[in-house]
Z-matrix of the N, CA and C atoms (Angstrom, degrees):
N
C 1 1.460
C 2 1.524 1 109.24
N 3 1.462 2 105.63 1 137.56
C 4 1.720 3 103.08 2 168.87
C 5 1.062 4 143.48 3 -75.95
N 6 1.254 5 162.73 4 117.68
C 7 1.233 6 153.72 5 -121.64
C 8 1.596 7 94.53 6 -77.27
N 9 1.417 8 120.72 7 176.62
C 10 1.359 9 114.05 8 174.86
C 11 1.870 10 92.60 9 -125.89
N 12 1.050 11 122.37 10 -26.10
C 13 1.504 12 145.36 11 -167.02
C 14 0.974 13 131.55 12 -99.40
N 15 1.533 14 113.16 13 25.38
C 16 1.504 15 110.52 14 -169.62
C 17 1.058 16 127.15 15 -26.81
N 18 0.964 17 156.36 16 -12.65
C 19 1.744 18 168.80 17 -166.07
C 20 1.822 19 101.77 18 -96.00
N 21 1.271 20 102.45 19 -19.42
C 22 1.620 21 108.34 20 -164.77
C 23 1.624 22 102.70 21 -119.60
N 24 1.702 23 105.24 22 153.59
C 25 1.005 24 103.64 23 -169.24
C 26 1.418 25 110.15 24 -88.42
N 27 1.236 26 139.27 25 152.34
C 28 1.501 27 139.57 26 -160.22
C 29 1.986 28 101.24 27 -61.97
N 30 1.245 29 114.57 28 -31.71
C 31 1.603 30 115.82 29 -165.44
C 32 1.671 31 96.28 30 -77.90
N 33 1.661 32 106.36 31 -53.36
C 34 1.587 33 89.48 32 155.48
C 35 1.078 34 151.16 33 -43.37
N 36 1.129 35 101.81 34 -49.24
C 37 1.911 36 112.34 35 175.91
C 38 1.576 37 101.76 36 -60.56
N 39 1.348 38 131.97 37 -51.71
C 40 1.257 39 133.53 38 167.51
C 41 1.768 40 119.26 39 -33.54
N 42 1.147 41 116.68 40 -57.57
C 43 1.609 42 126.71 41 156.51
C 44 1.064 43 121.58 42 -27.32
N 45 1.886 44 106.12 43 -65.38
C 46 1.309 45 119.04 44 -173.83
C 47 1.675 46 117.91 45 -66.22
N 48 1.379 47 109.53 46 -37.49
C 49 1.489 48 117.18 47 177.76
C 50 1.539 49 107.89 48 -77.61
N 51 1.076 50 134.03 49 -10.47
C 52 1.651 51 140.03 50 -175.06
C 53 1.542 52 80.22 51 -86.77
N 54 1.338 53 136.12 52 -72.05
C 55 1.144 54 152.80 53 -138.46
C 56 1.704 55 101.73 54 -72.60
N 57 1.001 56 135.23 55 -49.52
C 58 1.511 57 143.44 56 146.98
C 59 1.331 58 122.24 57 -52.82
N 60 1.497 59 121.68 58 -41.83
C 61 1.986 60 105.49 59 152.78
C 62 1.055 61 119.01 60 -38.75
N 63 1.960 62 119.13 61 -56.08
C 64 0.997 63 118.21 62 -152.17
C 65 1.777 64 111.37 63 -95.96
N 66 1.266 65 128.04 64 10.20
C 67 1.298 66 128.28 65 -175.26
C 68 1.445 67 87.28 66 -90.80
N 69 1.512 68 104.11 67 159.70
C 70 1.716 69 133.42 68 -176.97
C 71 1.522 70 98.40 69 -79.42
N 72 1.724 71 113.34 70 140.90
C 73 1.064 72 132.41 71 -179.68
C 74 1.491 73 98.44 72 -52.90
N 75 1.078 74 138.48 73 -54.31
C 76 1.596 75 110.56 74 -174.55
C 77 1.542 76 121.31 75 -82.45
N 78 1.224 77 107.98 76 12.34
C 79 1.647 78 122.50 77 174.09
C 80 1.950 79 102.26 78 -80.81
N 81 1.607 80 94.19 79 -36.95
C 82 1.836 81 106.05 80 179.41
C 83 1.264 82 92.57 81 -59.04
N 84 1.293 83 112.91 82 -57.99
C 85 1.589 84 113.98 83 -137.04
C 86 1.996 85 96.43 84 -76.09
N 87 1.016 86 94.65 85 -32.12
C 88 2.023 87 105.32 86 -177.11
C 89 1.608 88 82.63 87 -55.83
N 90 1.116 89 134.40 88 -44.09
C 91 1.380 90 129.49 89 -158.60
C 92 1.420 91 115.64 90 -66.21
N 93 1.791 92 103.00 91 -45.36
C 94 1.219 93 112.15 92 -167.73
C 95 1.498 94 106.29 93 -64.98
N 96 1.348 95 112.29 94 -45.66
C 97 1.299 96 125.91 95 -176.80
C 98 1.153 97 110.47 96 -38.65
N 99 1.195 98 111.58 97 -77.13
C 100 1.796 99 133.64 98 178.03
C 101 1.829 100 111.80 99 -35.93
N 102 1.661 101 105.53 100 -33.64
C 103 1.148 102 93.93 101 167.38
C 104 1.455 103 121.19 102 -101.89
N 105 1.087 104 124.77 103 -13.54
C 106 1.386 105 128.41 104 164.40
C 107 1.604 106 105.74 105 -53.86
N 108 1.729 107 129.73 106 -68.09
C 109 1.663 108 108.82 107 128.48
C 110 1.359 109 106.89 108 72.45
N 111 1.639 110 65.38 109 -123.73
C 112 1.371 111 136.51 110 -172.74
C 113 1.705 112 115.33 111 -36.75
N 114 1.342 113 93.18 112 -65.85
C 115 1.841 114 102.96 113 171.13
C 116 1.090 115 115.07 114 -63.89
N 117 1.671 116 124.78 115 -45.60
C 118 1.727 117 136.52 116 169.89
C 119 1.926 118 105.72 117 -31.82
N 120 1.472 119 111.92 118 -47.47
C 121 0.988 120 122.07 119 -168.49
C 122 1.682 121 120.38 120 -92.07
N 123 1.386 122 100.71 121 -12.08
C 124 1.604 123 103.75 122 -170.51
C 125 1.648 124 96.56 123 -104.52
N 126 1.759 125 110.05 124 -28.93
C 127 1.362 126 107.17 125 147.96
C 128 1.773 127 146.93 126 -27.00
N 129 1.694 128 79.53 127 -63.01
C 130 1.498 129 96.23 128 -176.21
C 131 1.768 130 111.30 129 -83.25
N 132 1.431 131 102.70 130 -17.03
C 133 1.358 132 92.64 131 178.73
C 134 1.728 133 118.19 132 -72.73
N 135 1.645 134 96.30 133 -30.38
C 136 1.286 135 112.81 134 -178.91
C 137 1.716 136 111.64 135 -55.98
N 138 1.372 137 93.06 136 -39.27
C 139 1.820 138 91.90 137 -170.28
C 140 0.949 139 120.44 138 -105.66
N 141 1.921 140 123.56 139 17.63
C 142 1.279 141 145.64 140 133.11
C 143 1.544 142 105.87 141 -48.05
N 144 1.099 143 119.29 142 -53.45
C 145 1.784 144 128.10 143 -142.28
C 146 1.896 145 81.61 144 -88.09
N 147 1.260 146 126.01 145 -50.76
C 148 1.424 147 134.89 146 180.00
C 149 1.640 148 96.31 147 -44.23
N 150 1.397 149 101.15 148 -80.52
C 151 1.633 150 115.72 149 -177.30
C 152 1.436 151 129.64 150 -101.14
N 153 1.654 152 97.79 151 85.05
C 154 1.299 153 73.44 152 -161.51
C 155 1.815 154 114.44 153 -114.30
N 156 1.724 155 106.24 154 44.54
C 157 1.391 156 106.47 155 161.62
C 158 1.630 157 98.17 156 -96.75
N 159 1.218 158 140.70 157 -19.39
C 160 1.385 159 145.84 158 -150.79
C 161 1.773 160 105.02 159 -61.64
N 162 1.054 161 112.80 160 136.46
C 163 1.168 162 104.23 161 166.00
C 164 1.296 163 126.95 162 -61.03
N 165 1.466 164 115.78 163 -157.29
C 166 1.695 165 128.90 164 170.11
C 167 1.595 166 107.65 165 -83.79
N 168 1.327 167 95.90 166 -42.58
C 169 1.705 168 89.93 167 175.30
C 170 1.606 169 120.89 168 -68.71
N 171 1.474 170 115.12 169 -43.10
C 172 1.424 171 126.14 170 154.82
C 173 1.467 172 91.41 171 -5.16
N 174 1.383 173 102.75 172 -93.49
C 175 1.465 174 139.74 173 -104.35
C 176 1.797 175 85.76 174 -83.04
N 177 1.090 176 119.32 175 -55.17
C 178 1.610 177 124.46 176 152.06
C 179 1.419 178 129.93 177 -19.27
N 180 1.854 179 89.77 178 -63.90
C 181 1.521 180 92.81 179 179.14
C 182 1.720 181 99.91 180 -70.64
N 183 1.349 182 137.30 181 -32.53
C 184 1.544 183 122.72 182 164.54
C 185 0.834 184 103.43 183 -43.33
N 186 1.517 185 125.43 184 -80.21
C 187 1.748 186 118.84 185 -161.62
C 188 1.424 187 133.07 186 -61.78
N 189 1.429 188 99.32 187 17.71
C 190 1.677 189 125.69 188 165.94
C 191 0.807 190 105.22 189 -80.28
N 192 1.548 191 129.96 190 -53.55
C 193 1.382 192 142.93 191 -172.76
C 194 1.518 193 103.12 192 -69.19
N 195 1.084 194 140.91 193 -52.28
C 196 1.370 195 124.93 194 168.28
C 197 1.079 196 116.80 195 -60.65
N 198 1.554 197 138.90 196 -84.27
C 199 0.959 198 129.55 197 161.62
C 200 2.150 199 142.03 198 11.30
N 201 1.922 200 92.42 199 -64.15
C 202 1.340 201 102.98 200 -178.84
C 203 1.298 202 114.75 201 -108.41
N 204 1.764 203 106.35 202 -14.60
C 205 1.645 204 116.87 203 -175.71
C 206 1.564 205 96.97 204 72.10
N 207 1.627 206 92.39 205 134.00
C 208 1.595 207 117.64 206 -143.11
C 209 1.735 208 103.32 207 -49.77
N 210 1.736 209 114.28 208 -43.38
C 211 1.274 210 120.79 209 -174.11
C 212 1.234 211 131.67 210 -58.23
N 213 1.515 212 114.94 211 -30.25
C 214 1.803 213 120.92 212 149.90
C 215 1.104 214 106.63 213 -81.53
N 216 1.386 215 140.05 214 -34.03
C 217 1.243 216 127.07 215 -168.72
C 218 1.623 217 109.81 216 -54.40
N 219 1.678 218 111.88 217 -55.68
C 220 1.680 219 119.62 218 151.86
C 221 1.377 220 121.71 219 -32.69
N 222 0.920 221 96.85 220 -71.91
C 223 1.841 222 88.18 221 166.71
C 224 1.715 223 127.60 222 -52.79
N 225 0.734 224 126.42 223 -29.32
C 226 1.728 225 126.89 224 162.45
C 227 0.931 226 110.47 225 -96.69
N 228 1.455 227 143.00 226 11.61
C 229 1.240 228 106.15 227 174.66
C 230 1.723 229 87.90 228 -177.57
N 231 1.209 230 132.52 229 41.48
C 232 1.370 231 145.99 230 165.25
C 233 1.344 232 110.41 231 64.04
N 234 1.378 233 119.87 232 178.05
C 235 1.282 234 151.72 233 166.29
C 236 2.003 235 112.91 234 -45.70
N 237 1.352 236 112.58 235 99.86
C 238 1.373 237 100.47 236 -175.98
C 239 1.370 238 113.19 237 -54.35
N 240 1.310 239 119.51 238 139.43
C 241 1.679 240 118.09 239 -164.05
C 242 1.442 241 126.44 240 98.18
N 243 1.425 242 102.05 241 -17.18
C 244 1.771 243 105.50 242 167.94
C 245 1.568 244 104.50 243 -133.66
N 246 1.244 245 124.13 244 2.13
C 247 1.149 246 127.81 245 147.32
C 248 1.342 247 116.18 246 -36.76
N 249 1.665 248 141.99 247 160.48
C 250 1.531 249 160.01 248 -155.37
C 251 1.189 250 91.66 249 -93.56
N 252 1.740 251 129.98 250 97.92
C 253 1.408 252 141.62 251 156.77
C 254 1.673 253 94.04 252 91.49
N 255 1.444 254 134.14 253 15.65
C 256 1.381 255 120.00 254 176.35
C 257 1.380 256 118.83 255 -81.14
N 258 1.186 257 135.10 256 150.41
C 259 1.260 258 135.93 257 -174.07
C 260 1.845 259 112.24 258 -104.82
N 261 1.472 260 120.30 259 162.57
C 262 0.866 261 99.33 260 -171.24
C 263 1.631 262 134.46 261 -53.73
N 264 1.136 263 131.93 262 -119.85
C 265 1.395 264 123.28 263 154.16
C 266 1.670 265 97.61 264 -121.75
C-alpha cells in the first residue's frame, strides 16, 4: 500500500488508518466537521489578509464564492457588490 502521508512514517500511518476504521460513525463525522472548520476559517482569514477594508458581509459573500463557486454563489445570494453592506470588488 502507498503511503497517503508522506511526512509520516508508513507504521504510523498504519495506526492512524486502523484507528479511523475503528472509531464510531459520529466520531468520523465530529471529524469531518471540525475540519470543514477549519478551512471555513483558514478561508476567511485568507480573504481578510486579501481584503482587508471589506466588511463581514463582504467577506462571506467572498467565501460564498469559494465555497459554492462564484455562479451559485450569485444565485443565492446576489451579485458581489450589491449584496447587504458588500463593497465593490
Amino acid at each position: 500500500m502507498s503511503t497517503l502521508f508522506p511526512d509520516t512514517t508508513p507504521e504510523v500511518e498504519r495506526v492512524l488508518i486502523e484507528l479511523l476504521r475503528r472509531a464510531p460513525a459520529w466520531r468520523k463525522l465530529e471529524l469531518v466537521a471540525q475540519m470543514n472548520d477549519t478551512v471555513r476559517m483558514l478561508a476567511l482569514s485568507g480573504l481578510r489578509t486579501r481584503h482587508p477594508q471589506a466588511s463581514e458581509a463582504e467577506l462571506r459573500r467572498r467565501l460564498a464564492d469559494i465555497l459554492l463557486g462564484p455562479e451559485l454563489a450569485e444565485k443565492a445570494y446576489g451579485r458581489l457588490g450589491t449584496s447587504e453592506g458588500c463593497g465593490d470588488q
